[in-house]
C-alpha positions in Angstrom: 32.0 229.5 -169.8 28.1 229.7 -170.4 25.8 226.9 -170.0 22.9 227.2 -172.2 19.8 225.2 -172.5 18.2 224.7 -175.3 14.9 223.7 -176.5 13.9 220.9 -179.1 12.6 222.0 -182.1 8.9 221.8 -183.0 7.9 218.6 -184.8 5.4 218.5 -187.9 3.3 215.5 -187.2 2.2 215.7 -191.2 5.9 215.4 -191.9 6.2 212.6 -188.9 3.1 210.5 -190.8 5.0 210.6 -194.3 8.1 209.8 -192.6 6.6 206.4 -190.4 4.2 205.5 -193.2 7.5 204.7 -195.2 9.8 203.0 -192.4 9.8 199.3 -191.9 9.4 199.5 -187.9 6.0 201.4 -187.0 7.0 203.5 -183.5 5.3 205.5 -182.0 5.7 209.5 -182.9 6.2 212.6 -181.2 3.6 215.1 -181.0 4.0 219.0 -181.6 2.2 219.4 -178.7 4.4 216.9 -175.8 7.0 218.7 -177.8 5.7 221.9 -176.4 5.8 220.4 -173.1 8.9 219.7 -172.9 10.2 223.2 -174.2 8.1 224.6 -171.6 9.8 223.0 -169.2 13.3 223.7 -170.4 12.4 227.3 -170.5 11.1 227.1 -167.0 14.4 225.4 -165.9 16.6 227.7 -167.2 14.8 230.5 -165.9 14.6 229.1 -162.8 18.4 228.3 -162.6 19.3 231.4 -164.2 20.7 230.7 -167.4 20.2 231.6 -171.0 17.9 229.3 -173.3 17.0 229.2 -176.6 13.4 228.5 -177.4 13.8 226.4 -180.8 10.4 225.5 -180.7 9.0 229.1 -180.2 11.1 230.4 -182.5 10.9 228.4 -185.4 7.0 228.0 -185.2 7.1 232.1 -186.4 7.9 231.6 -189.2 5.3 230.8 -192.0 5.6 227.3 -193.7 8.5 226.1 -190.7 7.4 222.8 -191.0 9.3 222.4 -194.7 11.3 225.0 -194.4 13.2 224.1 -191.3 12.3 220.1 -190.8 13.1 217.9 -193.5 11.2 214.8 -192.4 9.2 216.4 -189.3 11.8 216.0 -187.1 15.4 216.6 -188.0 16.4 219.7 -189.1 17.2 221.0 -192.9 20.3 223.4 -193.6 17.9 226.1 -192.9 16.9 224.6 -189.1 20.4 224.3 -188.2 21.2 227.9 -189.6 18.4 229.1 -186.6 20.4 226.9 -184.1 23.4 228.7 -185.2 22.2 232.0 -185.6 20.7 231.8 -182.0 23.6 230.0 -180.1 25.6 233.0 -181.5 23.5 235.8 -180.5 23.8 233.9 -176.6 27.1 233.8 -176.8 27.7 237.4 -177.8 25.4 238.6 -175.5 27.8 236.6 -172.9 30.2 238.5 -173.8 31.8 235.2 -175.7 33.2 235.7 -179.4 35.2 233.5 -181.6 36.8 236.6 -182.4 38.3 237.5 -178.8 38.8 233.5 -177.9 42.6 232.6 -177.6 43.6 229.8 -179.3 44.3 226.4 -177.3 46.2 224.8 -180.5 47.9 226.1 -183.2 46.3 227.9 -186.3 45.8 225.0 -189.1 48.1 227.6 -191.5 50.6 227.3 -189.0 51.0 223.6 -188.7 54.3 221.9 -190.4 52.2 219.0 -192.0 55.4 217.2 -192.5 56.0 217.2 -189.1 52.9 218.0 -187.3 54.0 217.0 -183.5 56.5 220.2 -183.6 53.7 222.3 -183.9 51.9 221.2 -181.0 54.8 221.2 -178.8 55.1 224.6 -178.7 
């Protein structure tokens, strides 16, 4: 088992704006940089406690135009944002020395399921 801690994501306030200016109840917005904060800290934390992070907001901010590329309203993440989560979650894991590969299974294989009879397959 690994725990791992992860950062938010950064948040495009430009994206946040189009976003609010169009919703029906006016909240208050994050900011990129209390966003920051926060990552800070969850960096700190886990370096502190001695276990892997991933720094979403860091990392996404490298890349050039990561506002629309990876935020699809300034906050939630596009296909693209959630393939960085992915990509990095798997490069923690592997680096745990955890693989979907070498996993054993806890339930049967879908292919091996009688759908007919589907408790059989369980009680195995």
């Amino acid at each position: 088992m690994v725990i791992v801690l992860i950062t938010p994501p950064p948040v495009c306030e430009e994206g946040r704006k189009l976003y609010r200016d169009n919703a029906s109840d006016k909240l208050s917005e994050r900011t990129n940089e209390v966003t920051g904060e926060y990552a800070k800290a969850c960096v700190e934390t886990a370096k502190e406690i001695g276990v892997p992070y991933i720094d979403l907001w860091s990392k996404m901010q490298e890349t050039d135009g990561w506002n629309k590329k990876f935020l699809w309203d300034g906050l939630h993440l596009t296909v693209d944002g959630n393939a960085v989560v992915y990509q990095e979650v798997i490069k923690v894991f592997n680096e745990a020395g955890l693989s979907a590969d070498n996993m054993p299974f806890d339930f049967p294989d879908y292919s091996e399921i009688d759908h007919k009879n589907p408790e059989t397959s369980f009680q195995q």
